[in-house]
N, C-alpha and C positions, 0 to 999 in steps of 0.2 A: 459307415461300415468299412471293414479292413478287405479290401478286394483280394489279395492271394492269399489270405488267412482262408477266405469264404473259398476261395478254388481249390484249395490244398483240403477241405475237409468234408467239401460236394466230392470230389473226383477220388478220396480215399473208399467214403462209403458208396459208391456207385458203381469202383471194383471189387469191394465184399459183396454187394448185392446182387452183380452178376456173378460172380461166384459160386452163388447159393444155387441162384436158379440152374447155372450149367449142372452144378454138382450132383444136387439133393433133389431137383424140379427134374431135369430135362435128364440126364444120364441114366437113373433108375428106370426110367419109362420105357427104354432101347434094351433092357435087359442088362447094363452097368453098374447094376445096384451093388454090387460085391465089391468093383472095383472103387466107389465112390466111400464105401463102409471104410475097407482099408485104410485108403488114403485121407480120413477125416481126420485123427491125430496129428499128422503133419500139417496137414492145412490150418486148423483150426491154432495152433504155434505160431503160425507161419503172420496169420492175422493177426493173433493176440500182440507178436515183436511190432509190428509193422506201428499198430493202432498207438502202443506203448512207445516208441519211438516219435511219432505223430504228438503226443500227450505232453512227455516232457519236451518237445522244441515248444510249439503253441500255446501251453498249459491251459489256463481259463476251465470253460464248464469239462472239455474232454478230460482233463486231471480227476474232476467231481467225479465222472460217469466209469472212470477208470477204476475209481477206489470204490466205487459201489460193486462193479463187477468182479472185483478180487475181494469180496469180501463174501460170496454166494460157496462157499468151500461145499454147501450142502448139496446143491445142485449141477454148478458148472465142472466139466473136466478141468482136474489138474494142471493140464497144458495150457490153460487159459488161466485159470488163479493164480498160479504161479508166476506166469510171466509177468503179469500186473498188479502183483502185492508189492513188488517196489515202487511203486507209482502213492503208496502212503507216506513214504518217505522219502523218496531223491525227487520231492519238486522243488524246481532251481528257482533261489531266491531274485528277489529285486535287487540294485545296486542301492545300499546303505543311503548316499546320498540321495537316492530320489525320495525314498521313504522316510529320510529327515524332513524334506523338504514339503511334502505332501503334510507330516506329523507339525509340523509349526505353523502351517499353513491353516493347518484346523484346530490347534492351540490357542492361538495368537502370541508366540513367542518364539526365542528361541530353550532346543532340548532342557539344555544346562541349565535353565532357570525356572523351568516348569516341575526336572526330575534333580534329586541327587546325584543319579546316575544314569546314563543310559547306553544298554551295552547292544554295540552297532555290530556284533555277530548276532543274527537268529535262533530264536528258541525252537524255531518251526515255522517250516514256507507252506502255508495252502495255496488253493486254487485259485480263489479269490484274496488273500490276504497274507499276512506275514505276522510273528510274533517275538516281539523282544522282552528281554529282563530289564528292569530298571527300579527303580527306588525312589518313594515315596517320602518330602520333605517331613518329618516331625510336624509340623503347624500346620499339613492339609491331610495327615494320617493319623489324628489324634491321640499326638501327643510323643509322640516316636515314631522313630524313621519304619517305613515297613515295605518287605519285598514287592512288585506286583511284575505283573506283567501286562506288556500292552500291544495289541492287534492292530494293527495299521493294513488298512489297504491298501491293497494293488493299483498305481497311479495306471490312469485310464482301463481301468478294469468296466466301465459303465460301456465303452467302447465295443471289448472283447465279449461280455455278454450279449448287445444288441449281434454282431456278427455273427457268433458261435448260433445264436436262437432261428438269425436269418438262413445258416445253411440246415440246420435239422426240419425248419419250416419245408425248402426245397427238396428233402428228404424224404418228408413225412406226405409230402404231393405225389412221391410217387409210388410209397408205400398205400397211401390208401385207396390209390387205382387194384392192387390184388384183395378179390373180393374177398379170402378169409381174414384178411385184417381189416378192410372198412365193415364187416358184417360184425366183427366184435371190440372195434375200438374206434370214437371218434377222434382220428389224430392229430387233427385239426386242434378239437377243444383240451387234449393231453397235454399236446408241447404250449398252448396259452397258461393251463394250468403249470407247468412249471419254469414257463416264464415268471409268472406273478413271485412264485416260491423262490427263483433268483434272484428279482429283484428287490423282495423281503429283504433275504441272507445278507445283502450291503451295505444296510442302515443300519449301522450299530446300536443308535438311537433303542429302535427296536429288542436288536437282540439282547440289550441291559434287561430292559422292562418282561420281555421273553423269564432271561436267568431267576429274575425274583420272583415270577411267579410261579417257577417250577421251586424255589427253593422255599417260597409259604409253602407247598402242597405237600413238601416232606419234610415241612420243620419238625414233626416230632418223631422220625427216623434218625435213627443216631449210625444207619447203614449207609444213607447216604449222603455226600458234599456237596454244595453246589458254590462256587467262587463268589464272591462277595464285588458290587461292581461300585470303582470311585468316581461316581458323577460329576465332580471336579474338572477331570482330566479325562472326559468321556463326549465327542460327538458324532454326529452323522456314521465320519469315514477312521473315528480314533475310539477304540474302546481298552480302557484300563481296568483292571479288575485283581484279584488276589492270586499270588501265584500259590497254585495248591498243587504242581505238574508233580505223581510219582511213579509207580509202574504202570509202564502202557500193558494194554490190558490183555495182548498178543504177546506179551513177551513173559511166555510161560515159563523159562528156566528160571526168571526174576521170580515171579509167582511161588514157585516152587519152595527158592531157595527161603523165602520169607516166609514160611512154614504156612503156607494157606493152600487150601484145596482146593483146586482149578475145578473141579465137579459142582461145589457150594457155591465157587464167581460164576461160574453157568447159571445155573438154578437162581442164585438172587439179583441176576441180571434180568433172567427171563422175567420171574416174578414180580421186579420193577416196571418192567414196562407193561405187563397185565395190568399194574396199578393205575400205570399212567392212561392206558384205553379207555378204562371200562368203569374207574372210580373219578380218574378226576377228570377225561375226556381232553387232554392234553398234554401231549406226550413228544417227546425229545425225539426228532426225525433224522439227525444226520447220527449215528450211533458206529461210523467208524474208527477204528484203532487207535486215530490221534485225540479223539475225543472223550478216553472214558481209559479211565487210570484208576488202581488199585493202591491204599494203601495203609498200613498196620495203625490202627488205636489203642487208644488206654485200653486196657484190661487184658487180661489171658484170652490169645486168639480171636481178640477183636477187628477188625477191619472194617474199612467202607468205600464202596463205589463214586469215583469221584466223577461229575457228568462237567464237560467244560462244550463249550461254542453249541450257541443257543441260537445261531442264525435261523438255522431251520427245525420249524418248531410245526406241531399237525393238531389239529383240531378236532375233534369228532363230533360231531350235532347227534342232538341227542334222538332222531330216527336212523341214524346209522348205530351209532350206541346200542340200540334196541336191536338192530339184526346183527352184529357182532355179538351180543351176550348170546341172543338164539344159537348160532352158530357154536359159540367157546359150550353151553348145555349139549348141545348136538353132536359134537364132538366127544366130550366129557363123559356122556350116557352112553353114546356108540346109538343114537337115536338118528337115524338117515332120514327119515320123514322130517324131522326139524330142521335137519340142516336143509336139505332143500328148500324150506317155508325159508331158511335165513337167506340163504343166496335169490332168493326172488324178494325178498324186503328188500336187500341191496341193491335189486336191478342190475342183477348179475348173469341174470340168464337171456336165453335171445328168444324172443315171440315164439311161439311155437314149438318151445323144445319138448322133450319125451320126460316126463315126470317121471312116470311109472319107472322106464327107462334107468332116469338118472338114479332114481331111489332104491335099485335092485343092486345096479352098481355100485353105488356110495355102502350098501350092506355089507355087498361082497369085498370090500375092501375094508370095512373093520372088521371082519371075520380074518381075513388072511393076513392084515399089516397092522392091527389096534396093539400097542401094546409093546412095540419092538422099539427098539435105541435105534438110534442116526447109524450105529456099525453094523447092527442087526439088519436092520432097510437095506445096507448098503452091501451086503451080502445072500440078499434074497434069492432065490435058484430059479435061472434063468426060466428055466419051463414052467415057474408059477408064471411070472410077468407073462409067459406068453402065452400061457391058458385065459388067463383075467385079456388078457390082450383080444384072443380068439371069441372068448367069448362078448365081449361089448364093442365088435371092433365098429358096428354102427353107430356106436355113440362117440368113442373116439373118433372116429372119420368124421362125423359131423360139427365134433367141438362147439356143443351150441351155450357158448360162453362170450362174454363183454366185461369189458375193461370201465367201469365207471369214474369218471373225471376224480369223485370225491374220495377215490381210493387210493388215488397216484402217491399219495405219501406215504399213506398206514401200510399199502404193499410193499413199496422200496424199504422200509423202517422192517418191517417185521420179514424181510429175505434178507438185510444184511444181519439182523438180530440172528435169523436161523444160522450163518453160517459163523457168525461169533459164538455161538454158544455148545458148535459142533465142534470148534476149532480148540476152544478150550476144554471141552470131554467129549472126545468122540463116543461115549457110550451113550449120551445126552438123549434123553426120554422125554421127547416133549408130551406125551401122555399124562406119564408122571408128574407132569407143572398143572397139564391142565383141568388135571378130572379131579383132587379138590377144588379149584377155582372155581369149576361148573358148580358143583355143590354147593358152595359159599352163594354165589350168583341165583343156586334154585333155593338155598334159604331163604336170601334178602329176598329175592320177587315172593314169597310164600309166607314172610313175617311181614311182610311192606302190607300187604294186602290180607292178611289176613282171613278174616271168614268169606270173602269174597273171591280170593283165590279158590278156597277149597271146594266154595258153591259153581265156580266155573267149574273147576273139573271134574266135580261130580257131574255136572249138567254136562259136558263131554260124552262119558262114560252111559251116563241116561238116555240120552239120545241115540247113540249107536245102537246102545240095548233096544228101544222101542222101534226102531228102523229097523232090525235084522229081519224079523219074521215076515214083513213086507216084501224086503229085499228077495228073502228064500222063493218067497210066493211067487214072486215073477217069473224067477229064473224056472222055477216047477213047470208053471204055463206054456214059458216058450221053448221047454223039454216036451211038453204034451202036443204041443201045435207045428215041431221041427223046423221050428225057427232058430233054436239056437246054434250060434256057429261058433265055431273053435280055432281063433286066429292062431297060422303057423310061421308069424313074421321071423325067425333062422332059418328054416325052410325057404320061402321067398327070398331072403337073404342071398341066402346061397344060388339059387338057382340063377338071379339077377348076377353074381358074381363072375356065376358059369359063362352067362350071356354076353358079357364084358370082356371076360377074358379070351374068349372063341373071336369073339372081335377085334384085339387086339393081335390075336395067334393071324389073323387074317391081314391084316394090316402088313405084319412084320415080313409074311410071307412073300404080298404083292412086291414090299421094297425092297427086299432080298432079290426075285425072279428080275426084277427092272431094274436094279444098280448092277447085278451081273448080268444080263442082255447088254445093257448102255456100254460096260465096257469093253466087253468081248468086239461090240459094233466098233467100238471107237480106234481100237486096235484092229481090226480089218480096215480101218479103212472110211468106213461106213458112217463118214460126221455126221450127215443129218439123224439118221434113224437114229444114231447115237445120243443125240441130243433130246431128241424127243423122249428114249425112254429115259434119259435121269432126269431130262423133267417130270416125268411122272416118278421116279423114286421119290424125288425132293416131296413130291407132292403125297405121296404114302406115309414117306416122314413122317410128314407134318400132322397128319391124319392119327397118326400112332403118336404122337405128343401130345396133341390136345384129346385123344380118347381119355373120359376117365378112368383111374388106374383101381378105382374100388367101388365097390357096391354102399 
């Protein structure tokens, strides 16, 4: 382990994390919440430079995690994408010589005899690796010389990943002491799962056998490329393959000028990777900007999505398979009872949560947001979000949600896909991708299965039918015998809020009346009495910080 690499990137995230807590935890509770809203754009800048700065000295995984977070255009503030979309492009290469020296190493030769040529400027520095142009003899290219390009890793990059893992380990120890993160993520089992997913991404080995069988899955797609890999001159820590690099897929005035509709590279980007979920269950996970290039084919307005670096690649077992399609149906129908059935297939939800609850909520949000583009959402009127706010704000406050191990990929894949695909058409309808898909998805399960689909859900429907008039009976009875009770959990809601906040008004009060005694004392004169009452301010404080702030 590299010990001031580990100190420089414990002691970075240790002053964002007390950051947060003064900011967003402890200042809102004293009545500072105004002052903390304001000053969040600065702040969160101020972080973004810092982390970015931090990224390009040390590079390694922080470069990875950088370019994932500039790529969330859908979610994250501006002031944060921004700062860190350079972080896809200004990662400072290796010195040529070492990466000769690593490359013949794992050859068994030297360049000049392996390559025609080999050009010792970079095609592209990642986090973990480097890309050069070079040229492929006639006699290992069959039959003519042919371009390629070749990925060399980062010498002692096996190093920088053990480190980089050791301080997020340190990290994640004391992130999952705050009980609303160990309540809904094991961090422990997260950061081992993307360790394994690191040290996949290194073995090129790998990632060759990766590219082929993403490019069988779409051999009869003429939409999409995948680089052809030369096994020759391909091992462990050296991978060679076809150079196919043309418009990066962010660089939309290129797009434009090439007469192709940034709207259609949305849509058959999205559309690709539906394919890759939910048909072939293996799907292309690192899906940012240097990886996925656009460019023109035979024919009038042809084109094709070209996917390169296959390091990291995601899997879906086929009982995840099965609650993802629930969910893309669920979604697709605007049916809330499914999708909650999906998120508990997935073990998505926490013991105990409010069905009923979540499933009123989840209504009320395809009623108000089904149907709107990413500009549309993004212009929502503030007094809706805070009606829907008002009205579930016990579901929101409870957050009864978990992070499952088996997601950590298909999530990061499908948040950097969302802000790709917003970034290239901000009017980007993800509805519109998905409510055929659903369809297709309720065909196949309903031709797959045929007369026995249809006899479940008739038998669905049957059942309900033959249950109702039982059901009526009871509720009759316990109208007749005044038993029945009519829970007013908003009302209790509220009242308990009441409760909270009278005790909180009381708190704020005692520390007020005791820090102005304390000083008034301390200024006459008066040290001890003085001391005694900011003792007890401190101790009001504290009282009024750990009070909960909601019902």
């Amino acid at each position: 382990m590299i010990q001031s690499r580990y100190r420089q990137i414990v002691w970075f995230f240790a002053r964002v994390i007390a950051a947060i807590i003064w900011w967003d935890l402890l200042l809102p509770r004293v009545g500072l919440r105004g002052w903390a809203v304001r000053t969040r754009p600065t702040r969160l800048r101020r972080i973004a430079v810092a982390y970015r700065a931090l990224a390009i000295r040390l590079g390694g995984v922080l470069i990875k995690q950088g370019q994932f977070l500039s790529a969330r255009l859908d979610v994250l503030p501006e002031v944060i994408t921004a700062e860190l979309a350079g972080l896809q492009d200004e990662v400072p290469a290796e010195r040529y010589e070492d990466i000769r020296r690593l490359a013949e190493a794992e050859l068994g030769g030297p360049l000049a005899e392996r390559y025609l040529n080999f050009d010792a400027t970079p095609l592209a520095a990642a986090s973990l690796g480097q890309v050069h142009r070079a040229t492929l003899p006639a006699a290992e290219a069959g039959g003519e010389p042919r371009r390629v390009v070749v990925k060399v890793q980062r010498p002692g990059v096996e190093r920088i990943i053990a480190t980089d893992l050791a301080a997020m380990r340190t990290v994640g120890q004391w992130l999952k002491r705050y009980p609303p993160i160990s309540r809904r993520a094991d961090v422990p089992a997260l950061l081992e799962e993307f360790a394994r997913i690191l040290y996949e991404e290194i073995d090129y080995l790998a990632e060759g056998r990766n590219a082929e069988t993403f490019a069988a899955n779409f051999a009869g797609d003429a939409g999409v490329r995948v680089p052809a890999i030369h096994w020759t001159h391909t091992t462990k820590r050296v991978l060679t393959l076809e150079d196919v690099f043309a418009i990066k897929i962010t660089d939309y005035a290129a797009i434009t000028a090439a007469g192709l509709d940034r709207g259609e590279v949305a849509e058959r980007l999205f559309q690709t990777y539906l394919r890759q979920i939910f048909e072939h269950g293996f799907f292309h996970a690192d899906p940012h900007p240097g990886n996925l290039f656009v460019e023109a084919a035979e024919g009038e307005g042809a084109w094709r999505l070209i996917f390169v670096d296959f390091g990291m690649v995601g899997r879906v077992p086929p009982n995840l398979r099965a609650g993802l399609r629930e969910a893309v149906i669920g979604i697709g129908t605007q049916d809330a009872a499914r999708l909650i059935r999906a998120a508990q297939r997935m073990d998505m939800l926490l013991p105990g949560a409010d069905l009923a609850l979540l499933e009123r909520a989840q209504a009320q949000m395809f009623a108000q947001f089904w149907g709107k583009d990413m500009a549309a959402l993004r212009q929502v009127d503030m007094r809706e979000i805070r009606a829907f706010t008002a009205e579930f704000r016990e579901l929101l406050y409870a957050a009864p949600f978990q992070v499952p191990e088996d997601l950590i990929l298909l999530g990061r894949t499908v948040a950097i896909l969302s802000g790709m695909c917003t970034g290239l058409n901000p009017q980007f309808n993800v509805w519109n991708g998905l409510a055929p898909f659903a369809q297709k998805l309720i065909s196949d399960e309903a031709g797959g299965a045929g007369l026995n689909f249809w006899l479940a859900e008739g038998g669905k429907l049957l059942r309900t039918a033959v249950a109702l008039p039982g059901q009526v009976e009871k509720v009759l009875a316990r109208i007749e015998r005044g038993d029945l009770a009519v829970a007013a959990p908003r009302l209790e809601q509220r009242v308990t809020r009441l409760e909270r906040a009278l005790r909180r008004l009381v708190a704020a009060v005692v520390f007020a009346a005791l820090l102005l005694g304390g000083v008034q004392l301390g200024v006459a004169g008066q040290a001890g009495l003085s001391w005694v009452l900011l003792s007890g301010a401190a101790l009001a404080l504290l009282w009024l910080i750990v009070l909960p702030g909601r019902g």
